[in-house]
N, C-alpha and C positions, 0 to 999 in steps of 0.2 A: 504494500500500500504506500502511495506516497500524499506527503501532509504537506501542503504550500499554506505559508502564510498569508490573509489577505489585509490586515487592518489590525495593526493594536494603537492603543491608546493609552497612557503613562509608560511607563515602563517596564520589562521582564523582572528587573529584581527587584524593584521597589514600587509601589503605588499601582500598579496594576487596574485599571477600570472596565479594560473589553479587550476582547482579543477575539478573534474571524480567522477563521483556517478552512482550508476546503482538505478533504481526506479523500483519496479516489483512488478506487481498486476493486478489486470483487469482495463482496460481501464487507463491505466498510459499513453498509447502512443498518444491517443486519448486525454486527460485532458493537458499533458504539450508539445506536438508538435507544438502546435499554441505558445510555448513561445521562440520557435527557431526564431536567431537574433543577433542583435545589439542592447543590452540596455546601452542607458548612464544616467549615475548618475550625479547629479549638488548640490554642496554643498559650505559650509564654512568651511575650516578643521578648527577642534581647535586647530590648532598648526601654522597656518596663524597669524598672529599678524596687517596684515593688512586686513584681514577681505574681502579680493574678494573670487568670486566667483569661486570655481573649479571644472573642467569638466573630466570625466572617463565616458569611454567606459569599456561594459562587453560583451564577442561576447558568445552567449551561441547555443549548437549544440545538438539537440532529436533527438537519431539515435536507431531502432529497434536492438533489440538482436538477433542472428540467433544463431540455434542449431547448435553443431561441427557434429553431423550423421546425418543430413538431407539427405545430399547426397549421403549417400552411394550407392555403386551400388547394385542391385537388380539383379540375377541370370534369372530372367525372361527380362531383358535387354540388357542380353550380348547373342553373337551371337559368338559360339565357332568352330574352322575348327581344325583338329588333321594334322597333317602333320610328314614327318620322319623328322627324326633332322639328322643335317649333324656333321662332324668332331670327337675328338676319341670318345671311349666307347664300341667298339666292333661289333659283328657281331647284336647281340638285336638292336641297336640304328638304324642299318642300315634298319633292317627289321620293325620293327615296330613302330607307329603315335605315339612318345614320344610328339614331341614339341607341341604347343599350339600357334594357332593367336587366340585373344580374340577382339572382336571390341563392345565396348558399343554404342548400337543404336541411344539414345537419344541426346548423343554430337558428334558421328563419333570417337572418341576418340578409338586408335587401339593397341597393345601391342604384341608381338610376345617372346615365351619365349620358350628356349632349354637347360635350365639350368640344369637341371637334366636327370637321366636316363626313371623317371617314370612318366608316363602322366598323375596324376593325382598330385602330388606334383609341376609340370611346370602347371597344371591348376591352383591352387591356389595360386602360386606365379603371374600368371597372373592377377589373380582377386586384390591380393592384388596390384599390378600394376597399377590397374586402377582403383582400390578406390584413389591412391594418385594423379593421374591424375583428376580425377575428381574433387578432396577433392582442390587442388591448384587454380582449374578454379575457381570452388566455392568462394575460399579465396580472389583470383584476382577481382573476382565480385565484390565481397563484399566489397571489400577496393577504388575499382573505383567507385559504389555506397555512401562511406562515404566523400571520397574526392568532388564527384557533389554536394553532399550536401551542404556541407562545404561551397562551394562556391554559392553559391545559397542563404543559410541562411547570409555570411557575406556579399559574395562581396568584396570588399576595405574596408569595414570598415569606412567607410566617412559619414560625416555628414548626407548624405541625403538618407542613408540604416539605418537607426536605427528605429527600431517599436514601442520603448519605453523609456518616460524620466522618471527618479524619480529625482525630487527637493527637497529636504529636506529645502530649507532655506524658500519656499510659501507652503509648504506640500501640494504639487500634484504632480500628478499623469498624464501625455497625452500617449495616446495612437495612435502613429502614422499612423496608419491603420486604424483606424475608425473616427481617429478626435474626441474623446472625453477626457476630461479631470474632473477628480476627486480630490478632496482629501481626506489625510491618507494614506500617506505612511506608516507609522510605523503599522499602523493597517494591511495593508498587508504584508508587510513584517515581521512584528513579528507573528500574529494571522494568519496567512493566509488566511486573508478575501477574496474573490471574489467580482472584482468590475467591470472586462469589458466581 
């Protein structure tokens, strides 16, 4: 599998506020989907001089990638009517099925175009019409898709949605969804061992 970073924000060792990485491989979505959540972390900073314990929260979100052409539309999908086109251009425009209705089947999604003299140059601006119509839907999906998520994986954010503690100061590890707890944090989190 390989991990590209796309976006942090403070810094790796200190202050830390976001961090965006893409993972792609086979079965990435499948191995780190189950890690979507609320993990909080419990420690002693060494920079505490009184030595309590403190508490952070990391809300992490596995969202699949979608290809930008999926959608395009497909010529065996649209459903094309010629019609005259109205206003100037002459006696041609009058007489013959220049404009184009284009209606793609699969979403109802419909475009009407008389932009040109010629019907087959108003076809393709039709088609390119409804590739952005579709391609928009698609986008709208996709983003109301990532936001259910989001919400789903966080919640509020409150103590009683987290899946995951790591304690550093007893080195363990619970995992709030199964109810089991481990230790060796550092062993997972530096070696990436597998322990639930």
């Amino acid at each position: 599998m390989d991990l590209s970073v796309t976006e942090v924000k403070g810094s790796i060792d200190h202050n830390l506020s976001n961090i965006s990485f893409i993972i792609e491989g086979s079965g990435a979505l499948e191995r780190f989907g189950c890690e979507a959540g609320v993990h909080r972390v419990q420690g002693i900073p060494t920079t505490d001089a009184s030595g309590r314990m403190r508490t952070s929260t990391c809300a992490l979100t596995v969202l699949p990638m979608y290809e930008n052409d999926v959608n395009e539309v497909k010529l065996k999908d649209v459903e094309f009517q010629f019609l005259r086109s109205s206003g100037p251009g002459g006696q041609r425009r009058d007489k013959a099925a220049t404009a184009v209705y284009a209606k793609h089947k699969p979403t109802g999604f419909a475009v009407f175009c008389e932009q040109s003299r010629f019907q087959e140059q108003n076809r393709e601006m039709a088609i390119e019409m409804l590739n952005a119509k579709v391609m928009n839907a698609a986008l709208a999906s996709a983003e109301n898709l990532k936001s259910s998520t989001r919400a789903k994986h966080f919640g509020m954010m409150g103590r009683n949605e987290k899946i995951r503690t790591y304690n550093f100061d007893a080195d363990r590890i619970v995992d709030h969804r199964c109810k089991e707890s481990v230790h060796g944090v550092l062993g997972l989190l530096l070696c990436g061992k597998t322990i639930f």
